[in-house]
N, CA, C and O atoms as a GROMACS GRO file, in nm:
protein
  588
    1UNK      N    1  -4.181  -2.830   6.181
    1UNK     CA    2  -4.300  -2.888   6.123
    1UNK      C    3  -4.422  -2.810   6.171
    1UNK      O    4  -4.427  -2.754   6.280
    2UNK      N    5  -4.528  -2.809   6.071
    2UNK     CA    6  -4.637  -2.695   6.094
    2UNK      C    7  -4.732  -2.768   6.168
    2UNK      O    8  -4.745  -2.883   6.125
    3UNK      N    9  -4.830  -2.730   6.303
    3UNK     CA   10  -4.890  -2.806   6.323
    3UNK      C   11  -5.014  -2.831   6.255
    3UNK      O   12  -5.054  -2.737   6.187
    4UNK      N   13  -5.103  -2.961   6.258
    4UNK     CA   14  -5.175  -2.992   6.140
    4UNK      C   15  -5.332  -2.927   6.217
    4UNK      O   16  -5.431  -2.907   6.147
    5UNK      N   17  -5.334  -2.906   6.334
    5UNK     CA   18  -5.450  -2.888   6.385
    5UNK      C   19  -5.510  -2.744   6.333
    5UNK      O   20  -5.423  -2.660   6.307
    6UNK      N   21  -5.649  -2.705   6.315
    6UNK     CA   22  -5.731  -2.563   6.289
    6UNK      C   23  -5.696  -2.496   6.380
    6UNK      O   24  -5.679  -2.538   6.494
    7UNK      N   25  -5.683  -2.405   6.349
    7UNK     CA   26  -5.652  -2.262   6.403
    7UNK      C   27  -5.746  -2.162   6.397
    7UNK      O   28  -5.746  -2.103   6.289
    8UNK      N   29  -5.839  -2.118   6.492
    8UNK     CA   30  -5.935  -1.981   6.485
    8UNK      C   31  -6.022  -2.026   6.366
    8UNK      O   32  -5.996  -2.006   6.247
    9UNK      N   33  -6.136  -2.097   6.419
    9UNK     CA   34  -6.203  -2.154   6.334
    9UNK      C   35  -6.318  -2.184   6.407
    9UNK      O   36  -6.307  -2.187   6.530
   10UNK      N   37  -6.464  -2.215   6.339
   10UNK     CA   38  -6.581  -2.225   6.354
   10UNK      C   39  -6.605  -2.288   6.282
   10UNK      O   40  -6.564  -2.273   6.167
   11UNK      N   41  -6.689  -2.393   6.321
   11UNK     CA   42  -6.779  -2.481   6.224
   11UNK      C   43  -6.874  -2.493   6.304
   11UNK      O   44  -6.874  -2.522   6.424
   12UNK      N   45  -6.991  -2.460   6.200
   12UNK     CA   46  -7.134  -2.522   6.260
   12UNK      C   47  -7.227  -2.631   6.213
   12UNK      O   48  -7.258  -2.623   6.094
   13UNK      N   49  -7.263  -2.703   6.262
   13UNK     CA   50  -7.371  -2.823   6.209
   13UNK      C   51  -7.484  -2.818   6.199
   13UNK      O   52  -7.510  -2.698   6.214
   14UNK      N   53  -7.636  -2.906   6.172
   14UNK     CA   54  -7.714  -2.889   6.140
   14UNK      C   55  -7.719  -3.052   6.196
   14UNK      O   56  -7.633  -3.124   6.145
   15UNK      N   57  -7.802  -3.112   6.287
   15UNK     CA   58  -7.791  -3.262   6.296
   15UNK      C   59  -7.920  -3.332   6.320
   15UNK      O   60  -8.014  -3.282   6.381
   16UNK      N   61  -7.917  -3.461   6.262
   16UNK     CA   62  -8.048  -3.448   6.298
   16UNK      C   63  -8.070  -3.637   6.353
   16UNK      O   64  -8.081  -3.714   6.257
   17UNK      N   65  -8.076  -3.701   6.488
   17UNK     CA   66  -8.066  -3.809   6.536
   17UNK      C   67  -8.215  -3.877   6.545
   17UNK      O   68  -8.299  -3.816   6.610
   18UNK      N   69  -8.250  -3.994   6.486
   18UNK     CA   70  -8.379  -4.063   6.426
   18UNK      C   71  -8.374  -4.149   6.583
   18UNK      O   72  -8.280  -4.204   6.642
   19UNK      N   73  -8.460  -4.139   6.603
   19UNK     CA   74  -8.485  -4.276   6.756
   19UNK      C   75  -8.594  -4.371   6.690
   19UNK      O   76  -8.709  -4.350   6.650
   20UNK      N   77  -8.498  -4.506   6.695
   20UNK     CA   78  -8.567  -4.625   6.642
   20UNK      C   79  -8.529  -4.698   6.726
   20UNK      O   80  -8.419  -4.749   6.705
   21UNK      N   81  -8.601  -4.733   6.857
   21UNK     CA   82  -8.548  -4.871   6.909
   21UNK      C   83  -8.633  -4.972   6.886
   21UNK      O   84  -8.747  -4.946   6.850
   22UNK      N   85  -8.599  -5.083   6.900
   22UNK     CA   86  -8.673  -5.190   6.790
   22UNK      C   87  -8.709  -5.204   6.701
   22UNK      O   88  -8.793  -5.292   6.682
   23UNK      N   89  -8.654  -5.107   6.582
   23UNK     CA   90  -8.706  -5.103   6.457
   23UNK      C   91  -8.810  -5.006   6.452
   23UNK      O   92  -8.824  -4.953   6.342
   24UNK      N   93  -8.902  -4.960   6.564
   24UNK     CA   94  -9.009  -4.826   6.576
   24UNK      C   95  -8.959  -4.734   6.593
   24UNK      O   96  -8.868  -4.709   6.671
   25UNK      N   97  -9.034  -4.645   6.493
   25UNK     CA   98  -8.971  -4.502   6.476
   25UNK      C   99  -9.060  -4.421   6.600
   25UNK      O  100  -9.179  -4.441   6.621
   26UNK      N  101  -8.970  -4.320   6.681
   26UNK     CA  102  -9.006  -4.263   6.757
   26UNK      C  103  -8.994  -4.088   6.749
   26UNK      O  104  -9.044  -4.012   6.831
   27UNK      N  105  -8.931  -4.057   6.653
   27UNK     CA  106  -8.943  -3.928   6.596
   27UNK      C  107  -8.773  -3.946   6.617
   27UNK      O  108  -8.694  -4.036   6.648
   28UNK      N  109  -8.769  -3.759   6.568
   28UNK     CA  110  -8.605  -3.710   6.567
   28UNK      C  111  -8.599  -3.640   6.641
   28UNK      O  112  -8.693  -3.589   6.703
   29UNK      N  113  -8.467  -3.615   6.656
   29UNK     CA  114  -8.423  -3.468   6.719
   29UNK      C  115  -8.314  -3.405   6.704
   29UNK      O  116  -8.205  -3.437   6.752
   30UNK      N  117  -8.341  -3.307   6.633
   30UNK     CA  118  -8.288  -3.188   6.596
   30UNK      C  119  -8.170  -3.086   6.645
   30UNK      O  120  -8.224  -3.000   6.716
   31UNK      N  121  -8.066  -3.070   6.637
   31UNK     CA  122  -7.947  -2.986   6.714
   31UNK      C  123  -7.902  -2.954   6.590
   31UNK      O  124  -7.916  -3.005   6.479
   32UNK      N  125  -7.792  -2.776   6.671
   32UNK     CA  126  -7.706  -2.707   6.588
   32UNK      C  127  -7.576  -2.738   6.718
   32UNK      O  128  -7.577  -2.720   6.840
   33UNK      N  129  -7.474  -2.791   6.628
   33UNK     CA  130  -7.394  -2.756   6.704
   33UNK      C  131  -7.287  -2.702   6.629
   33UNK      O  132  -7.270  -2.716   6.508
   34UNK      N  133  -7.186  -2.612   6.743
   34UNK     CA  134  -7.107  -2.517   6.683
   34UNK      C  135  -6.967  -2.531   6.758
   34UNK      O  136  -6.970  -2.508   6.879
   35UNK      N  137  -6.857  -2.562   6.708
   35UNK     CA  138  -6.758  -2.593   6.785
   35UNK      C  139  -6.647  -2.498   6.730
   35UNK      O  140  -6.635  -2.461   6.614
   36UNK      N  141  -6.567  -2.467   6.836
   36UNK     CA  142  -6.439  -2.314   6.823
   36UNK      C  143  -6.346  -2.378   6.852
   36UNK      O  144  -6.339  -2.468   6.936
   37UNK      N  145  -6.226  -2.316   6.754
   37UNK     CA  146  -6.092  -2.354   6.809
   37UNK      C  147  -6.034  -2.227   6.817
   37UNK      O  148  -6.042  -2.150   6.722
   38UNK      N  149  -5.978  -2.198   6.921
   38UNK     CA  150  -5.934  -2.071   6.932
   38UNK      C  151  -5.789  -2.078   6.862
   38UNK      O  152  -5.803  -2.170   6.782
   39UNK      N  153  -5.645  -2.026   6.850
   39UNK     CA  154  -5.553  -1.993   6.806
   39UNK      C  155  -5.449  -2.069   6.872
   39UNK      O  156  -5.333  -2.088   6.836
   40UNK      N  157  -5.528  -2.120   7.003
   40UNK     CA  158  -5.442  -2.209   7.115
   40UNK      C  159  -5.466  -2.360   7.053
   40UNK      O  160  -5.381  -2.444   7.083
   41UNK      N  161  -5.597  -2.407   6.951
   41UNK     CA  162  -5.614  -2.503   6.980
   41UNK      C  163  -5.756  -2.536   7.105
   41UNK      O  164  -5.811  -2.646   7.104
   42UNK      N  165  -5.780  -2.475   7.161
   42UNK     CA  166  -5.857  -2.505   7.266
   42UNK      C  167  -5.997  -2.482   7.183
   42UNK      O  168  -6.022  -2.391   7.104
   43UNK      N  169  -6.092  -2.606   7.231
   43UNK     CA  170  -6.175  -2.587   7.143
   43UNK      C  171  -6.338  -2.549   7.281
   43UNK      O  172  -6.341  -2.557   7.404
   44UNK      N  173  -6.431  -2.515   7.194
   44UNK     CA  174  -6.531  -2.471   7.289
   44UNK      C  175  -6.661  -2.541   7.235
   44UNK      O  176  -6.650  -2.599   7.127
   45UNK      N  177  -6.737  -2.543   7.274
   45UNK     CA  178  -6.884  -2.603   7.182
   45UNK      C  179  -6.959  -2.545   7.217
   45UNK      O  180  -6.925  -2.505   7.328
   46UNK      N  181  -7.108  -2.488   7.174
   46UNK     CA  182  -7.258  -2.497   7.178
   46UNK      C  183  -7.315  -2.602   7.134
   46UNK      O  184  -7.264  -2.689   7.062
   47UNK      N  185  -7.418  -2.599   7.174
   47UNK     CA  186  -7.517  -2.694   7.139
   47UNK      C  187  -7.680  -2.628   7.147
   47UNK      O  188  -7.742  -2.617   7.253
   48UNK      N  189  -7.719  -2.599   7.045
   48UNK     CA  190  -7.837  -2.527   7.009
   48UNK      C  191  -7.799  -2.400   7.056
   48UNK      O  192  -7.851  -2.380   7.166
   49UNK      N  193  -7.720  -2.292   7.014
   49UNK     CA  194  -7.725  -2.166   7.085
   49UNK      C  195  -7.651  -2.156   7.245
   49UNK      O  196  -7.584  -2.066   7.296
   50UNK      N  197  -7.686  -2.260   7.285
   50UNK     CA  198  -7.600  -2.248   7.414
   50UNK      C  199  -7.505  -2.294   7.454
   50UNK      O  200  -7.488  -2.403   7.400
   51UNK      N  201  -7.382  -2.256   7.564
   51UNK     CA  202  -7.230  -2.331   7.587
   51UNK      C  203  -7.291  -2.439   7.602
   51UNK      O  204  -7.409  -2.444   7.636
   52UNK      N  205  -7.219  -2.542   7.577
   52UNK     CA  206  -7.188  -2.698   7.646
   52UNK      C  207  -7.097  -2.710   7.644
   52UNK      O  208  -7.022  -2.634   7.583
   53UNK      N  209  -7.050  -2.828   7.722
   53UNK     CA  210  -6.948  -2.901   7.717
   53UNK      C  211  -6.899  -2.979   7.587
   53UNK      O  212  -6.989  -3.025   7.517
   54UNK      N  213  -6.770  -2.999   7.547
   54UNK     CA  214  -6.727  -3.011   7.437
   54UNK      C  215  -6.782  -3.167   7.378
   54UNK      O  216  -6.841  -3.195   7.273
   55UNK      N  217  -6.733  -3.262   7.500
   55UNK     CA  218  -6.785  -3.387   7.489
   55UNK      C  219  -6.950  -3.423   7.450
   55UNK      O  220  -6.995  -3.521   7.391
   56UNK      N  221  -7.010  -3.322   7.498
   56UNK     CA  222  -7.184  -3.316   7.483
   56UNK      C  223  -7.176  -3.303   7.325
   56UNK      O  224  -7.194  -3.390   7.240
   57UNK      N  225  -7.153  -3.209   7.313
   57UNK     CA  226  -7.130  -3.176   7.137
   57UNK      C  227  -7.055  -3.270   7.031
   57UNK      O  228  -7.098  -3.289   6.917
   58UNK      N  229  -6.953  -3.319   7.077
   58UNK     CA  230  -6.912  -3.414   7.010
   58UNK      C  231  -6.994  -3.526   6.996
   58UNK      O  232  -7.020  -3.588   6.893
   59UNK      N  233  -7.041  -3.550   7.134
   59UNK     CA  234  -7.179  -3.686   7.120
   59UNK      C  235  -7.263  -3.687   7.032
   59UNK      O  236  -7.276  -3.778   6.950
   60UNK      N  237  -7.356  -3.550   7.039
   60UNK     CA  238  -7.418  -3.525   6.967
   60UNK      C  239  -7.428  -3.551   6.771
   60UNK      O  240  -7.522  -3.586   6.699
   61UNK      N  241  -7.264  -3.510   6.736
   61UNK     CA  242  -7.245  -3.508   6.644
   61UNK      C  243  -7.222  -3.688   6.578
   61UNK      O  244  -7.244  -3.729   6.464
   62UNK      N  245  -7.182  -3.748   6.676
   62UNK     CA  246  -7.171  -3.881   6.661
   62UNK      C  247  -7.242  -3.937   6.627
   62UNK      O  248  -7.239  -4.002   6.523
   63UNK      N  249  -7.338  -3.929   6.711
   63UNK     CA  250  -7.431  -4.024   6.709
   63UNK      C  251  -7.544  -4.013   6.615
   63UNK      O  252  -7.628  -4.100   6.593
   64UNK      N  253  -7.534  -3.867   6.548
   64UNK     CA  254  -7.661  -3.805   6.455
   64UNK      C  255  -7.641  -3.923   6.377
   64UNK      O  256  -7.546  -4.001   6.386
   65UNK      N  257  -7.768  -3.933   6.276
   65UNK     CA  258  -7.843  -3.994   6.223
   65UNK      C  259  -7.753  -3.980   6.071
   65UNK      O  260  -7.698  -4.065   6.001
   66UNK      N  261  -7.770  -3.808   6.056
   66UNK     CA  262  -7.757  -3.728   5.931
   66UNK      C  263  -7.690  -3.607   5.991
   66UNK      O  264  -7.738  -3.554   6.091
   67UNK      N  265  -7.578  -3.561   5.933
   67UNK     CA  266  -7.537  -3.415   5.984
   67UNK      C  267  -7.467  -3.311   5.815
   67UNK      O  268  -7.422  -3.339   5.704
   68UNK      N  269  -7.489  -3.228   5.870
   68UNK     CA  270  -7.508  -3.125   5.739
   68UNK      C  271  -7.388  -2.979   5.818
   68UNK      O  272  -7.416  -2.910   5.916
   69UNK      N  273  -7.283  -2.973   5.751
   69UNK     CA  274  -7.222  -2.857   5.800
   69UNK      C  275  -7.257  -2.696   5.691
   69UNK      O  276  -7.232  -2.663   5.575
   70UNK      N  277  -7.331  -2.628   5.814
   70UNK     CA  278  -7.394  -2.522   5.714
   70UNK      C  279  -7.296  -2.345   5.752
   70UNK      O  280  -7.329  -2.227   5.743
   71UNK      N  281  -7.205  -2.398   5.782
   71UNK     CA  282  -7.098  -2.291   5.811
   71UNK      C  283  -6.973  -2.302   5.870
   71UNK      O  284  -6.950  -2.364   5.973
   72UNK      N  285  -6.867  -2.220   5.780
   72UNK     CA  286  -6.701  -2.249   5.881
   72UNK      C  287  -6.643  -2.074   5.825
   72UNK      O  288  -6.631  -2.005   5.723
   73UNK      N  289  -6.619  -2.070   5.981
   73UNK     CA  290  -6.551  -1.931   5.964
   73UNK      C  291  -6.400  -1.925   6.008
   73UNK      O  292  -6.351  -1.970   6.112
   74UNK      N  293  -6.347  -1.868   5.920
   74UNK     CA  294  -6.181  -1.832   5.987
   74UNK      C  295  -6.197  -1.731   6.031
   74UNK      O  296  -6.258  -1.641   5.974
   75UNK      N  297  -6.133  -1.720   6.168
   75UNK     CA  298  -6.040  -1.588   6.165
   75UNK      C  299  -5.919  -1.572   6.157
   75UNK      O  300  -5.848  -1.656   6.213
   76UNK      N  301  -5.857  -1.463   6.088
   76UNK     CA  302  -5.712  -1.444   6.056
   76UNK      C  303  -5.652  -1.424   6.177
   76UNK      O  304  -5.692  -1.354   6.270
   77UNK      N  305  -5.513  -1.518   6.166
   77UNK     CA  306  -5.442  -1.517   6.247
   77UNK      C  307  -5.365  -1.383   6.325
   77UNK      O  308  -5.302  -1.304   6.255
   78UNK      N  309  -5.373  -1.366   6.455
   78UNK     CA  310  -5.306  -1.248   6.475
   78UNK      C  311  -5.180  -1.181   6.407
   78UNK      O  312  -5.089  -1.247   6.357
   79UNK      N  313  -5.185  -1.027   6.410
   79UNK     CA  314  -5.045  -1.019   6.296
   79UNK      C  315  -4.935  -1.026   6.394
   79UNK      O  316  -4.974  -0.997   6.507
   80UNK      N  317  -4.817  -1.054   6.386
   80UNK     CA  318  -4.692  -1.043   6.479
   80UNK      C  319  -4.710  -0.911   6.552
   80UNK      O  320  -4.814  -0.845   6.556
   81UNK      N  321  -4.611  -0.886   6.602
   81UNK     CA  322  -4.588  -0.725   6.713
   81UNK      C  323  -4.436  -0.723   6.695
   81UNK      O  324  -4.370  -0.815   6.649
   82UNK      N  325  -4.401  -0.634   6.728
   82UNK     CA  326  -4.231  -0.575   6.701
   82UNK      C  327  -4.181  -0.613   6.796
   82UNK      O  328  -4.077  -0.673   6.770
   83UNK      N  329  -4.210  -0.608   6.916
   83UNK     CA  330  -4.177  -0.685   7.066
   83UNK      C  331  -4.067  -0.627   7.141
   83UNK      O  332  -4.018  -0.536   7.074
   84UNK      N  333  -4.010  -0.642   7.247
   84UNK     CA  334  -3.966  -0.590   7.337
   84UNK      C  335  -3.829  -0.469   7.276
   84UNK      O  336  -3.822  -0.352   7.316
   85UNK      N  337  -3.710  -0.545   7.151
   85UNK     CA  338  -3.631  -0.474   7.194
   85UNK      C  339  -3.649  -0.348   7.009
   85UNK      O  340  -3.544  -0.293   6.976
   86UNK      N  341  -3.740  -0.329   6.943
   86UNK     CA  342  -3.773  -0.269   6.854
   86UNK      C  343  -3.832  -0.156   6.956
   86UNK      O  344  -3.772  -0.050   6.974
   87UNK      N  345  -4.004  -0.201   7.048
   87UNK     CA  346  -4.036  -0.089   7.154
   87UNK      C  347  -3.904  -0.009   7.206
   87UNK      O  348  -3.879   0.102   7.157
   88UNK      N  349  -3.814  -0.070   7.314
   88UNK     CA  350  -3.690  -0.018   7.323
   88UNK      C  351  -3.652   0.053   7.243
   88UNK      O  352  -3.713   0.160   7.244
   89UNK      N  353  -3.562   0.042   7.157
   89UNK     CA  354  -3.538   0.166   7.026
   89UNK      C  355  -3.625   0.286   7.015
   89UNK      O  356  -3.579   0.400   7.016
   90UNK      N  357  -3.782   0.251   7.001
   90UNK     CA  358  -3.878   0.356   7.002
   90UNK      C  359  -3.865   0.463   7.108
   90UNK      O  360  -3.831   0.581   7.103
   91UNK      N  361  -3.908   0.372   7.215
   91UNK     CA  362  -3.882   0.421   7.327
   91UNK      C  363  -3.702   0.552   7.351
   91UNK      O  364  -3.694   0.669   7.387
   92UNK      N  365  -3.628   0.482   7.322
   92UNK     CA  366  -3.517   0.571   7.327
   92UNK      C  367  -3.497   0.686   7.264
   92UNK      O  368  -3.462   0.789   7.322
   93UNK      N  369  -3.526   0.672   7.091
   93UNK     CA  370  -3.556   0.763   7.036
   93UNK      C  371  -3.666   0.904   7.054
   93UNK      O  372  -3.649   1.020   7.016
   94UNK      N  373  -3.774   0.844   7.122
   94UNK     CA  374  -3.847   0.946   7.173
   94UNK      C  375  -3.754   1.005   7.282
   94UNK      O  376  -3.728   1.125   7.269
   95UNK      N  377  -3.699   0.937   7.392
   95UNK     CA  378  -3.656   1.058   7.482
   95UNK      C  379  -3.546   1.124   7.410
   95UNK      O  380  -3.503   1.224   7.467
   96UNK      N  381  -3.478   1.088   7.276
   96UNK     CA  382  -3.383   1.181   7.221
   96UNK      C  383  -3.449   1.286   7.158
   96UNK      O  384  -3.379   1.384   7.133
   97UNK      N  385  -3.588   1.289   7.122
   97UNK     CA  386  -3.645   1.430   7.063
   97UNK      C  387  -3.649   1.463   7.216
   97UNK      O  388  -3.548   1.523   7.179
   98UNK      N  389  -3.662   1.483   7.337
   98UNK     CA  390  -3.718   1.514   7.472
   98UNK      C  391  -3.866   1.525   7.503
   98UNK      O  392  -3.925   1.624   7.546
   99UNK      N  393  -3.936   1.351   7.458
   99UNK     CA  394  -4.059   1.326   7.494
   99UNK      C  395  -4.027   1.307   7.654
   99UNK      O  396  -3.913   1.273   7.686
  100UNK      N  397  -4.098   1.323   7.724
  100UNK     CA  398  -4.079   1.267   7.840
  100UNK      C  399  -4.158   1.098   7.816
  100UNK      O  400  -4.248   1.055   7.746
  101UNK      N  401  -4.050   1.031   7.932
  101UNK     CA  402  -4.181   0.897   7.884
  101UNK      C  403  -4.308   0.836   7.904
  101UNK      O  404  -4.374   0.742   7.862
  102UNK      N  405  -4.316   0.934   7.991
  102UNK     CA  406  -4.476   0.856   8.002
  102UNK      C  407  -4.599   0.953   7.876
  102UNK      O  408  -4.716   0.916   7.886
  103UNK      N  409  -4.577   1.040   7.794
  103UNK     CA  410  -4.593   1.093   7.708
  103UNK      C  411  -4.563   1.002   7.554
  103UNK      O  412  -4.594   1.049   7.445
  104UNK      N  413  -4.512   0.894   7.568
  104UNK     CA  414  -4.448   0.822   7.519
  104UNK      C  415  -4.560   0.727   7.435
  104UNK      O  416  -4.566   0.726   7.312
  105UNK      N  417  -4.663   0.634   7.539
  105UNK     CA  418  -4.782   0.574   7.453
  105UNK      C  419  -4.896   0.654   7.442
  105UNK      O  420  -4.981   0.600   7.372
  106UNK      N  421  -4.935   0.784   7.492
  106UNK     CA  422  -5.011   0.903   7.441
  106UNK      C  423  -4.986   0.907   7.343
  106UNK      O  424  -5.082   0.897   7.266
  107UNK      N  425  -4.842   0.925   7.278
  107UNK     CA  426  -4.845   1.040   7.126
  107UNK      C  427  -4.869   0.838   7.020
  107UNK      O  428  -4.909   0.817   6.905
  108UNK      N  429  -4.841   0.780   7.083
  108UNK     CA  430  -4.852   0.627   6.993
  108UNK      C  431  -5.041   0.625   6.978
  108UNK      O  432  -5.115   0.651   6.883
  109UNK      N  433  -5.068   0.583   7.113
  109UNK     CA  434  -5.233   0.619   7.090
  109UNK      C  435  -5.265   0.736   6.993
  109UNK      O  436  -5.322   0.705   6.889
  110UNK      N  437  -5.242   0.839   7.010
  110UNK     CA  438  -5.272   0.957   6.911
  110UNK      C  439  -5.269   0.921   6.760
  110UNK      O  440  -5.368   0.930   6.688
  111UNK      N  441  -5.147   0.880   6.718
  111UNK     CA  442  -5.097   0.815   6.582
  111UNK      C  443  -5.224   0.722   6.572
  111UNK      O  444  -5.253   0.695   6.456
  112UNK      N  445  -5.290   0.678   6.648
  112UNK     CA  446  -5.363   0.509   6.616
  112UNK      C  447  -5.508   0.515   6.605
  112UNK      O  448  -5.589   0.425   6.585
  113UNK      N  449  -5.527   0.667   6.626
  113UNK     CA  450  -5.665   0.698   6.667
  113UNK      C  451  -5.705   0.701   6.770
  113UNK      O  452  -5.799   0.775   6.802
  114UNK      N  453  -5.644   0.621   6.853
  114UNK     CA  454  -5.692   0.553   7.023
  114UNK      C  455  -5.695   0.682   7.133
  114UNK      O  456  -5.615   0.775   7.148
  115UNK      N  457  -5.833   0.646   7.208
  115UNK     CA  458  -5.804   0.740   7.320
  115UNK      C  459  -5.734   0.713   7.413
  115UNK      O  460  -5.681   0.809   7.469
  116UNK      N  461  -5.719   0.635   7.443
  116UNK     CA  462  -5.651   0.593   7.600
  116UNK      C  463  -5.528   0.563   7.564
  116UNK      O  464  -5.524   0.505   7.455
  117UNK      N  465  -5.373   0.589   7.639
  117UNK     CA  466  -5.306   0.540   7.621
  117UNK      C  467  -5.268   0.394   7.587
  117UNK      O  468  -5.342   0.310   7.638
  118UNK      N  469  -5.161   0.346   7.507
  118UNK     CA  470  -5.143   0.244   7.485
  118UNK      C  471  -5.049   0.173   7.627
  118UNK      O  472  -4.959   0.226   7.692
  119UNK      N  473  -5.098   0.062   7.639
  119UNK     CA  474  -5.023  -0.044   7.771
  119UNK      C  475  -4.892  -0.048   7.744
  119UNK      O  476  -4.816  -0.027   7.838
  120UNK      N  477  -4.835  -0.076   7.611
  120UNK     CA  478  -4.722  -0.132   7.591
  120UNK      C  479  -4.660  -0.093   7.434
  120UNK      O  480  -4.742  -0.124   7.348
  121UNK      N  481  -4.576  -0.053   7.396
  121UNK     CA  482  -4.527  -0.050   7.262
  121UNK      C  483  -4.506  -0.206   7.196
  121UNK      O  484  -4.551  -0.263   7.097
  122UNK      N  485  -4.434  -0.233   7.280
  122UNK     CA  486  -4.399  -0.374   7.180
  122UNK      C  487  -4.525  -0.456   7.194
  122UNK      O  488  -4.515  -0.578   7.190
  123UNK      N  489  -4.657  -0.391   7.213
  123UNK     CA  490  -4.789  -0.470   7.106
  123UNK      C  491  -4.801  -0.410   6.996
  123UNK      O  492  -4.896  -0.454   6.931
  124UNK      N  493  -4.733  -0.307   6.934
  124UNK     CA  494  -4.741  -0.282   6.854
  124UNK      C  495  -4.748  -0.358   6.725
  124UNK      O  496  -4.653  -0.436   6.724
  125UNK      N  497  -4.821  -0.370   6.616
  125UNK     CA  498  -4.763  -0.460   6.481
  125UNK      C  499  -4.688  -0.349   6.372
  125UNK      O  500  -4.673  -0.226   6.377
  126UNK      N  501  -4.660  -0.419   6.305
  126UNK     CA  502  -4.530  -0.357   6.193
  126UNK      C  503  -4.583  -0.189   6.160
  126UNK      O  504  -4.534  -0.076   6.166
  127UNK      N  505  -4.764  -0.278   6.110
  127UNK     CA  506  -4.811  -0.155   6.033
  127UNK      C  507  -4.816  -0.059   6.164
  127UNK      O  508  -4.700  -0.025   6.188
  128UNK      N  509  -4.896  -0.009   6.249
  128UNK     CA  510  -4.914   0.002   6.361
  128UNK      C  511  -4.777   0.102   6.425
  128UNK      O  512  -4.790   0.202   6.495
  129UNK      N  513  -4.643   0.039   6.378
  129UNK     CA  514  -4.560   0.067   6.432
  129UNK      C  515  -4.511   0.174   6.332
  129UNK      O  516  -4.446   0.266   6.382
  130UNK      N  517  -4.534   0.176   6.190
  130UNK     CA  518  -4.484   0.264   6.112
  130UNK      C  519  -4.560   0.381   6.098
  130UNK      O  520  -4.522   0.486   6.046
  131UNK      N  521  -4.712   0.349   6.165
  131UNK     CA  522  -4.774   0.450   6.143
  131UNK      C  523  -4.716   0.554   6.266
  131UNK      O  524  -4.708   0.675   6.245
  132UNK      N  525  -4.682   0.501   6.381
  132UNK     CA  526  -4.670   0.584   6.510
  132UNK      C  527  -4.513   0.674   6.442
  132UNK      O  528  -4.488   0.793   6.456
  133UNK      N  529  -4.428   0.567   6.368
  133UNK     CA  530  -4.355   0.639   6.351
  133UNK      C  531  -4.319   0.779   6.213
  133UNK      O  532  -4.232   0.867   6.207
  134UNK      N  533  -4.420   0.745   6.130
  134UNK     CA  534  -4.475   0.866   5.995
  134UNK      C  535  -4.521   0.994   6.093
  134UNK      O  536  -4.476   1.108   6.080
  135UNK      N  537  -4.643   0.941   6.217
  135UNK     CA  538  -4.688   1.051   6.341
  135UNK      C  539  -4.599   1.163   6.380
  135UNK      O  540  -4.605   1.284   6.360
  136UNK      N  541  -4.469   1.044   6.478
  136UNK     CA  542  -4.380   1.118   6.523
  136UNK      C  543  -4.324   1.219   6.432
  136UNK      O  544  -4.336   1.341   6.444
  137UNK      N  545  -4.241   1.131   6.308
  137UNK     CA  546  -4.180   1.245   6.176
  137UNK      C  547  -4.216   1.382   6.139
  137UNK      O  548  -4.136   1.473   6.119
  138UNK      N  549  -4.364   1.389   6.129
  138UNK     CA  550  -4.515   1.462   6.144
  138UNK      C  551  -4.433   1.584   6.241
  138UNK      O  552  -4.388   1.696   6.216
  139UNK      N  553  -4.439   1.490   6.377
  139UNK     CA  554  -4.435   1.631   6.455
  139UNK      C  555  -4.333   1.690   6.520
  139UNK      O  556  -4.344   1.791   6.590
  140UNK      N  557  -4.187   1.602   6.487
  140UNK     CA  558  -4.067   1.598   6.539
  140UNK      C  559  -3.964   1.591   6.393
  140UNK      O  560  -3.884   1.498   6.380
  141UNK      N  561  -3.971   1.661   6.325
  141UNK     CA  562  -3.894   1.618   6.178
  141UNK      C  563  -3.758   1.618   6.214
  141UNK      O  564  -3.675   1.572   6.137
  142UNK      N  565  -3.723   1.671   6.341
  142UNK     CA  566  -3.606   1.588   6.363
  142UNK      C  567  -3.505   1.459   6.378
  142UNK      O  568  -3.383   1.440   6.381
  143UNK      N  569  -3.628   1.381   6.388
  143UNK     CA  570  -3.637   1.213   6.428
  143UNK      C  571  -3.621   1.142   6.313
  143UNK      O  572  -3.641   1.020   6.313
  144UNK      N  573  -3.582   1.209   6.202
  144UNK     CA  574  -3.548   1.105   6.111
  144UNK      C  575  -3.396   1.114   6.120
  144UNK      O  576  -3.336   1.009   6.100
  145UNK      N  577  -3.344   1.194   6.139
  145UNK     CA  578  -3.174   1.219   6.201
  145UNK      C  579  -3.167   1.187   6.276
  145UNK      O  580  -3.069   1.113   6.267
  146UNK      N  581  -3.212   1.180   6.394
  146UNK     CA  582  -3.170   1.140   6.557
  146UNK      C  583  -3.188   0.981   6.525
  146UNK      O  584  -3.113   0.924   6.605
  147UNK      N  585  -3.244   0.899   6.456
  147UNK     CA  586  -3.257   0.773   6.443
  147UNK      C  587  -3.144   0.739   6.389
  147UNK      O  588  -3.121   0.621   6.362
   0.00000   0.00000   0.00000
């Protein structure tokens, strides 16, 4: 079952809370608040531009008078990665052309644009992963046989 909660998401408000005690109007007051759910679920708040606490923000939103949502942003979900035993394979195959391995996330960075070596292969994603391997083909046209 999918869970029902937002995922990598932003919404912002516009709120606006009337102070009437006893029936006398005492003016309003005015807040943006902006609440995040990261990909975990974990959510974050502002309140006018700045962190708060989530509960502050939620209050806020409660208790407004009038609230107006004047923005929601997704972000797309991370893409998968090939993960440990696809890297493996990679990994093997390079020392069968005779990469040495620590030469190994150099020539992947290279393929990716990246300067710095890469940490890990299996962060690799699909696309990511086909590009390192079109690279290698590129410069090892042996590696479509040795695979």
């Amino acid at each position: 079952m999918k869970d029902s909660k937002p995922r990598n998401i932003t919404r912002t408000w516009e709120t606006v809370t009337e102070h009437r005690p006893h029936g006398e109007y005492w003016g309003d007051t005015l807040h943006t608040v902006t609440l995040t759910a990261d990909q975990h679920g974990t959510l974050t708040a502002q309140l006018d531009g700045q962190p708060a606490p989530v509960a502050d923000a939620v209050r806020v939103l409660h208790y407004a008078t009038r609230t107006e949502l004047v923005s929601e942003y997704r972000t797309p979900e991370p893409a998968p990665t090939i993960g440990k035993p696809r890297a493996a394979r990679l990994h093997r195959l390079m020392g069968r052309l005779g990469l040495p391995s620590a030469q190994h996330y150099a020539l992947a960075a290279a393929a990716l644009g990246e300067w710095a070596p890469l940490p890990s292969l299996a962060t690799l994603t699909e696309q990511e992963a086909r590009t390192v391997w079109a690279h290698l083909c590129r410069l090892y046209p042996q590696a479509r046989t040795a695979a």
